[in-house]
N, C-alpha and C positions, 0 to 999 in steps of 0.2 A: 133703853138698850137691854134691859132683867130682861124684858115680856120675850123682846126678840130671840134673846140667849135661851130663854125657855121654851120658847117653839122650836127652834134649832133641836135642843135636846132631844124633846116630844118628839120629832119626827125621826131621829135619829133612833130613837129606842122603838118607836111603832115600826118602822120599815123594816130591819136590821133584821140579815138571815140567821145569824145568831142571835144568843138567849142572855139580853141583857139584864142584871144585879143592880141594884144602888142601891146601897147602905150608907149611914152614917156611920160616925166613929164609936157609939156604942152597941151596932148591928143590928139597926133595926132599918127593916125592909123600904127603902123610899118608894122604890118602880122597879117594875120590871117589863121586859117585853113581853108582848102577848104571844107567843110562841111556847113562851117558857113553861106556860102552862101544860104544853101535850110530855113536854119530859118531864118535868117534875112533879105529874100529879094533883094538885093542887090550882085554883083558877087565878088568875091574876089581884083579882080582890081581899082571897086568899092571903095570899103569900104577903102581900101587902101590911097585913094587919100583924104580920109575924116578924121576929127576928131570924135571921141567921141562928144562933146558939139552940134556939128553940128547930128549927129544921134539922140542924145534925142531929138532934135528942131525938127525933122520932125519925130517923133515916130518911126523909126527905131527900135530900141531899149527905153524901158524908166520903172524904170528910170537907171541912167549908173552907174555899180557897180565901174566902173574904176573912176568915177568921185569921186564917194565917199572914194576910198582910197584916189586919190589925195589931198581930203579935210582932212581927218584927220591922214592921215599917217600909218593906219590901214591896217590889213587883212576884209576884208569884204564878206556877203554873201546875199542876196537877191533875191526876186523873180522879173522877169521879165515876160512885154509884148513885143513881138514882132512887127514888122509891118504887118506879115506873121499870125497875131492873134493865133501863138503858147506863152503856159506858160514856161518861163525856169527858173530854179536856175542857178543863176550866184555867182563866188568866185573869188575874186581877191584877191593879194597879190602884195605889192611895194616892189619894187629893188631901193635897197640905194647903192650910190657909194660916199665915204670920206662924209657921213655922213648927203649927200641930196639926195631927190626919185630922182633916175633916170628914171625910167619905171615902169611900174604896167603889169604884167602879169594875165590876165583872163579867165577863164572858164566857161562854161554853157551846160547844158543837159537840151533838151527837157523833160519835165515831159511824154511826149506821152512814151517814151521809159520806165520810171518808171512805169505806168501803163500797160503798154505791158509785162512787167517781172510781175506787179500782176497776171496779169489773165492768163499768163502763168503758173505761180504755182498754183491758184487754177483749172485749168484745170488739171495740172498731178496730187493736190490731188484729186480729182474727180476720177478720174484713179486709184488710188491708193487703195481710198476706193471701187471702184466698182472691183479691184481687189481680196483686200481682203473676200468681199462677192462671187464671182464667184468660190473663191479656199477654201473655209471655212474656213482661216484661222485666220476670225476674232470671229470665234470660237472655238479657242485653247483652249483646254481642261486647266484645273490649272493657267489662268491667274491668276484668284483674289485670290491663293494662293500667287502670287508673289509681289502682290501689296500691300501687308498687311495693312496700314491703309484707302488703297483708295478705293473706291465704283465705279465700271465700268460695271455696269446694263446694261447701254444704249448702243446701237452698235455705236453708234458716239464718245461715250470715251472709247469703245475697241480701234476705229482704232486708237485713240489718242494716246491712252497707248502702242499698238503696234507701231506705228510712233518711238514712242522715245524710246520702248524697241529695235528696230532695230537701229538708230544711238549712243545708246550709250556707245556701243564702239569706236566709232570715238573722234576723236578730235575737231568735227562742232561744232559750237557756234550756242547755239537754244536761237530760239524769242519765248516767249510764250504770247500771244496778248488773253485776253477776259476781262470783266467787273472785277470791283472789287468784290471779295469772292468769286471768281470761282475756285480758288482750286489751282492757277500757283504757289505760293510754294511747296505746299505738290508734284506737281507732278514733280519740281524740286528735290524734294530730293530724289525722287522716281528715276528720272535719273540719280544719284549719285549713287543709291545702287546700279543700274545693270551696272554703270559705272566699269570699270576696275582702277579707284579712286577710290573705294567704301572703300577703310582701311585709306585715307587722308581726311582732313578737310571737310567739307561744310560749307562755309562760307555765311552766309543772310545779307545782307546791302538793307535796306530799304533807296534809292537816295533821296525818299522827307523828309528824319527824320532827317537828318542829317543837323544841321545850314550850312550855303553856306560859310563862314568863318573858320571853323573847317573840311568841306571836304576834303581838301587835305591832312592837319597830320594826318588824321584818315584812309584814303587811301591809299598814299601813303608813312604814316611814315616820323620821323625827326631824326637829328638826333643829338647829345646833343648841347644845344647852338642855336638853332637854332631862338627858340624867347622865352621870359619870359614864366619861368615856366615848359618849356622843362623838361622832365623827364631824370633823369642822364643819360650817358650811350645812351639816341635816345632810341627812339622805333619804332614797325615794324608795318609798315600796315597791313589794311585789306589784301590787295595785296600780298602781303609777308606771310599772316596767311594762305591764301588759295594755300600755295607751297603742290605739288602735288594731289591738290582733286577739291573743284568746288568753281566758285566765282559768287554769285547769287547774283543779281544787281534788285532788283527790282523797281517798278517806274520807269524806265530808262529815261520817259520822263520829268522827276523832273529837269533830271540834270544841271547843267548851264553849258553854252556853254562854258566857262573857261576849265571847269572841261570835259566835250566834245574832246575836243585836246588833252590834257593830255591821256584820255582814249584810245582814238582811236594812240598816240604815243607806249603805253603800248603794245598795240595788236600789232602793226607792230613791235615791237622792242623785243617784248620779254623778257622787262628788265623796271626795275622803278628804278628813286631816289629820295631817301629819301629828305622833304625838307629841305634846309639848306647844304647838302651836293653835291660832283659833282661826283661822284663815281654810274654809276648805276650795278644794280643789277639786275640779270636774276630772271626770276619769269618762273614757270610753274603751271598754273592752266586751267582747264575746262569755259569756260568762259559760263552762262547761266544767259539771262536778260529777266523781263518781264515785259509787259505796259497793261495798262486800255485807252490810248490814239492812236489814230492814227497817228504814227510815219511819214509816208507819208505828210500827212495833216503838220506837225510840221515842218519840212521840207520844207516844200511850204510857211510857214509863218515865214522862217528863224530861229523858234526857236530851229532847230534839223541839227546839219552838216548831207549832203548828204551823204561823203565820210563813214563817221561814220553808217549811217543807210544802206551802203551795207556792211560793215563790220560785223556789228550785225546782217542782215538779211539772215543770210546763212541758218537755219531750222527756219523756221517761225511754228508753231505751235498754232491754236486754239482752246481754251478752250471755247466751246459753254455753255451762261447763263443756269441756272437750269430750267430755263421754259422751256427751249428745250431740255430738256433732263429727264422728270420727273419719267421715270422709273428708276431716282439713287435716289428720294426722299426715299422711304422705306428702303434702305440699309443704307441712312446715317443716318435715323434715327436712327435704329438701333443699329449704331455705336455708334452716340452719348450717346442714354440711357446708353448702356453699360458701358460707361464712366464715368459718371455720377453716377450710382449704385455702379461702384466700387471705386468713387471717394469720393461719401459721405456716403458709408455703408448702402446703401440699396437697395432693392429689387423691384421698382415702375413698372410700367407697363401702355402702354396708353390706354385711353377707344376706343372702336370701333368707334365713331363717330367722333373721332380726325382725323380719316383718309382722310375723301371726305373734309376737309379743309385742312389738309395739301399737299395735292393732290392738290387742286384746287387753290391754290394761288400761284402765280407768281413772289415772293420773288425776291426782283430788287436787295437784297443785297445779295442773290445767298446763297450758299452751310454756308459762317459766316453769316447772318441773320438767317437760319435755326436753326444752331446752336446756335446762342443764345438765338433766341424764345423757343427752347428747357428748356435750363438751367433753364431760369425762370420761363417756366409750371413748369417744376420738381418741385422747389424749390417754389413757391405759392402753387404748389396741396397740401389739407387738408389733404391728405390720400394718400395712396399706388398708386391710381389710376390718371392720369393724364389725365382731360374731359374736351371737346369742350365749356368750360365756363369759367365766370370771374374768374374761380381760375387760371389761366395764367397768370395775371395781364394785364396791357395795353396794347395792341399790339399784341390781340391772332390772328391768321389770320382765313380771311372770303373769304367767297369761292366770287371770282369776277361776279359785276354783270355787267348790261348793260352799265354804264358810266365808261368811262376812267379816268385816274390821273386826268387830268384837270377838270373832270364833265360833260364834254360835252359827250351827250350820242350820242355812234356809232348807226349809222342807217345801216341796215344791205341791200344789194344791192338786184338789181331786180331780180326776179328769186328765191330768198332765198327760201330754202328747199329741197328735196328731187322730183327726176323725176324721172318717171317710170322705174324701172330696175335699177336705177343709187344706190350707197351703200353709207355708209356714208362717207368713204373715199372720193372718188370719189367727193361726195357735200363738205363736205370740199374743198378739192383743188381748186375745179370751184371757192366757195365763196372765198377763196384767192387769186384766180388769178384777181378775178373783181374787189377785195377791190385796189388792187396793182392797176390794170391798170387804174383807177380812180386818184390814186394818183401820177400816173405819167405824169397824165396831169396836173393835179393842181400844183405840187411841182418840184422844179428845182434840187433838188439833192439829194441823197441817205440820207443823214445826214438830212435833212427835213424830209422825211419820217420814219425814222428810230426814230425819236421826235414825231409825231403823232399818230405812231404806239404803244409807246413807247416799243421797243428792238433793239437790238442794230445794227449801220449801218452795222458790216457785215454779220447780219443776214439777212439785207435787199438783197445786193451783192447777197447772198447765194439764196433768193427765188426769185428774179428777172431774176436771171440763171437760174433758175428750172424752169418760167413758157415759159418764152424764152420772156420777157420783157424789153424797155428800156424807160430812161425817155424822154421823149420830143416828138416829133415826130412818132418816132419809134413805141412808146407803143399804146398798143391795146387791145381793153375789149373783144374781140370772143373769145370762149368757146374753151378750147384743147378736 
C-alpha cells in the first residue's frame, strides 16, 4: 500500500497546475513540482538538494510560507516574491504524525495566471456585449416588464440584466462586483425571480452586519446545548433557511477567514453542521455573493482564500456606478416618487429645474444616495412641487463644477475643444484618452488613478481597454 500511496503522490505533484513544496519538519526540500522550477528560478534537482531557510536567505522565495507553518503549527496563506521577480500566493498546510509536524505541504500560483483569467473574461464579455448589439438582442422587446422594480434605460444594464436572465437557470454561482448603492441586491433577487427557485426562499445576509462571534450560529445553525442560551430544540441556519431557493451573501469581502473555510467546505460538500453537533446536513441553495471590494487585490494581501475566490468567481458580473449610466437617472426617479406618493398619500411632482441637477451630479453613493436625496426633497418641499432649492434640505445636489473632491481644480489638456469637422463625441474621447495617458505616466497603477479620477478602478480597466492604453511604459498621448 506505501508503493501505491507513493505513486498517488508522484502523480499528484508531476500533474498539478500549481507549484507543489514538501518539506520536512526541519525544511528541508523533499519534492517539488516540475513547474516550480520556471517561477522560482532554480531546477527541480536544485531546489531539492536545499532547504527552505537557505531559499528565503538568497531571495529565492521570500518570505517562506512553509516556515511559517513550521512556526506556529498552522495552515497558512501568503503572498510571495520570487527570485524570478514573479508575485505568487502561497498556502501551506502541516502533516502531524503521533502528534508532531512531520512535513508541511505547499502550494503557489503565479498571480500572472490570475490576471490572465481576468482579462480573459473581460475580453469574452466585450464579445458578449458587442454580440448582443450586432443581433439586437439587447433590445428585446418587454424587458422592463420583466424586471419590475428595476430601471434598465442604459444599454449597459440591459446587457447586465440579459447576462443573468440567461444564467439563471443554471446552477453558476454569480459574483456581482460594483460600488456601494448600485443596485447588486435588487438585481439579485431579480435573479431569484427568473431563477427556477423563484417559489423557495431568498435569503439576504449582509457578511459585514453580522458580529464575527455570532457568524457561525447564525450561519450555520446549533444545535440545543451547544453553548449558553442555545434556543431549545437547536436551530437552523441561514444556510439551512435558504433550502431550495438563493443564499445571497453580501459584502463577501467582510468575511473572516475563519468563516472563509467553513464557506468554501459548504460549497464543496454540499452539506453544513450545525454547531455543537457532528451530523452534517445536505443543504441545496443557489449560491449568489456580491462585493464593493476587489476580491483579487484581497487575495494578494492574504485577506481572501484563493481556493474560495475561484469558487465564487464562476459569473462575475458588474454593476457599473450611476455616473456611467445616467440614462437610468429619470426612470429611477420616477420609481422612487412613485413610492413615495403612494407611501405618504400624495400627489407631489418635481419642478423642471430639478432635472439638469439631477442629471448632472455624480452621486458616489449611486442608485441609495439617489434615493434618499429624494425622500427628503419630498418630505422638506413646502408644496406639491418638489424645486432645485433649499427646500431639499442639506445635501440638494449641484450640478459639478471645474474642481474635483479634493479641490484641486482639473486642468483640462492641450488641444481641449472642438477641431474642424471633429463632433462632440469624438472631442470627448480624444480629451479622455490624453487625460488617461498623462496619467499613465504619472501613476503606477489603476487604483491611483481610479483615486484621482475619482471612479472606480474597473472603470479605469474598462477605458484603458478602450483607448488601447497602459500604464508605464506602454502608455501614450497620440490622438486615435
Amino acid at each position: 500500500m506505501g508503493d501505491i500511496d507513493s505513486d498517488i503522490l508522484r502523480t499528484i505533484i508531476d500533474t498539478a497546475h500549481d507549484h507543489f513544496f514538501v518539506v520536512d519538519a526541519s525544511g528541508r526540500v523533499l519534492d517539488v513540482s516540475p513547474a516550480a522550477a520556471a517561477v522560482y528560478g532554480m531546477s527541480r534537482e536544485d531546489l531539492c538538494r536545499t532547504t527552505v531557510q537557505a531559499l528565503e536567505a538568497q531571495g529565492v522565495l521570500r518570505p517562506s510560507v512553509s516556515l511559517e507553518v513550521m512556526r506556529t503549527g498552522k495552515p497558512a496563506q501568503l503572498m510571495q516574491e520570487t527570485g524570478t521577480g514573479r508575485r505568487v500566493v502561497a498556502q501551506a498546510h502541516p502533516v502531524f504524525r503521533d502528534g508532531k509536524l512531520a512535513a508541511v505541504v505547499s502550494r503557489s500560483m503565479d498571480l500572472t495566471d490570475l490576471q490572465l483569467l481576468q482579462e480573459e473574461y473581460a475580453l469574452l464579455q466585450r464579445r458578449f456585449s458587442d454580440h448582443l448589439r450586432r443581433s439586437g438582442v439587447a433590445d428585446e422587446p418587454g424587458l422592463e416588464a420583466e424586471l419590475d422594480d428595476l430601471e434598465v434605460r442604459s444599454g449597459v444594464m440591459r446587457e447586465v440584466a440579459l447576462l443573468l436572465k440567461r444564467v439563471a437557470p443554471t446552477a453558476a454561482t454569480v459574483l456581482m462586483l460594483g460600488e456601494s448603492g448600485v443596485g447588486k441586491t435588487a438585481f439579485a433577487r431579480q435573479l431569484h425571480r427568473w431563477s427556477p427557485r423563484q417559489a423557495g426562499p431568498f435569503i439576504d445576509v449582509n457578511c459585514g452586519a453580522i458580529p464575527e462571534n455570532l457568524f457561525e450560529s447564525e450561519m450555520f445553525g446549533y444545535r440545543h446545548g451547544a453553548f449558553s442560551g442555545a434556543a431549545p430544540g437547536g436551530k437552523a441556519g441561514l444556510m439551512e433557511q435558504a433550502e431550495g431557493g438563493t443564499l445571497f451573501l453580501d459584502e463577501i469581502g467582510e468575511l473572516p477567514l475563519a468563516m472563509q473555510t467553513k464557506l468554501l467546505k459548504v460549497i464543496q460538500d454540499s452539506s453544513v453542521t450545525r454547531l455543537g453537533d457532528t451530523r452534517p446536513r445536505c443543504v441545496d441553495f443557489r449560491l449568489v455573493v456580491a462585493t464593493n471590494q476587489d476580491l483579487a487585490r484581497l487575495v494578494e494581501t492574504g485577506r481572501f482564500r484563493l481556493d474560495l475566490y475561484y469558487r465564487l468567481n464562476v459569473i462575475p458580473v458588474t454593476l457599473p456606478p450611476l455616473r456611467e449610466r445616467r440614462e437610468d437617472i429619470p426612470g429611477l426617479v420616477e420609481r422612487q416618487l412613485k413610492r413615495l406618493n403612494g407611501r405618504y398619500g400624495r400627489d407631489k411632482i418635481m419642478a423642471r429645474d430639478v432635472w439638469q441637477q439631477l442629471m448632472g451630479r455624480d452621486w458616489p453613493g449611486n442608485v441609495r444616495e439617489l434615493e434618499n436625496w429624494l425622500e427628503r426633497a419630498w418630505l422638506s418641499a413646502a408644496d406639491d412641487v418638489i424645486r432645485a432649492d433649499g427646500h431639499a434640505g442639506t445635501g440638494h445636489p449641484r450640478a459639478p463644477t471645474g474642481a474635483g473632491a479634493s479641490g484641486v481644480t482639473a486642468t483640462a489638456p492641450d488641444g481641449a475643444g472642438l477641431r474642424d469637422g471633429e463632433t462632440l463625441k469624438a472631442a470627448l474621447s480624444r480629451t479622455e484618452r490624453a487625460i488617461l495617458a498623462e496619467l499613465c505616466g504619472e501613476r503606477t497603477s489603476t487604483y491611483a488613478i481610479a483615486e484621482r479620477l475619482g471612479i472606480s478602478q474597473p472603470s479605469v480597466v474598462r477605458k484603458l481597454r478602450q483607448h488601447g492604453l497602459r500604464i508605464g511604459r506602454e502608455a501614450s498621448s497620440g490622438d486615435n
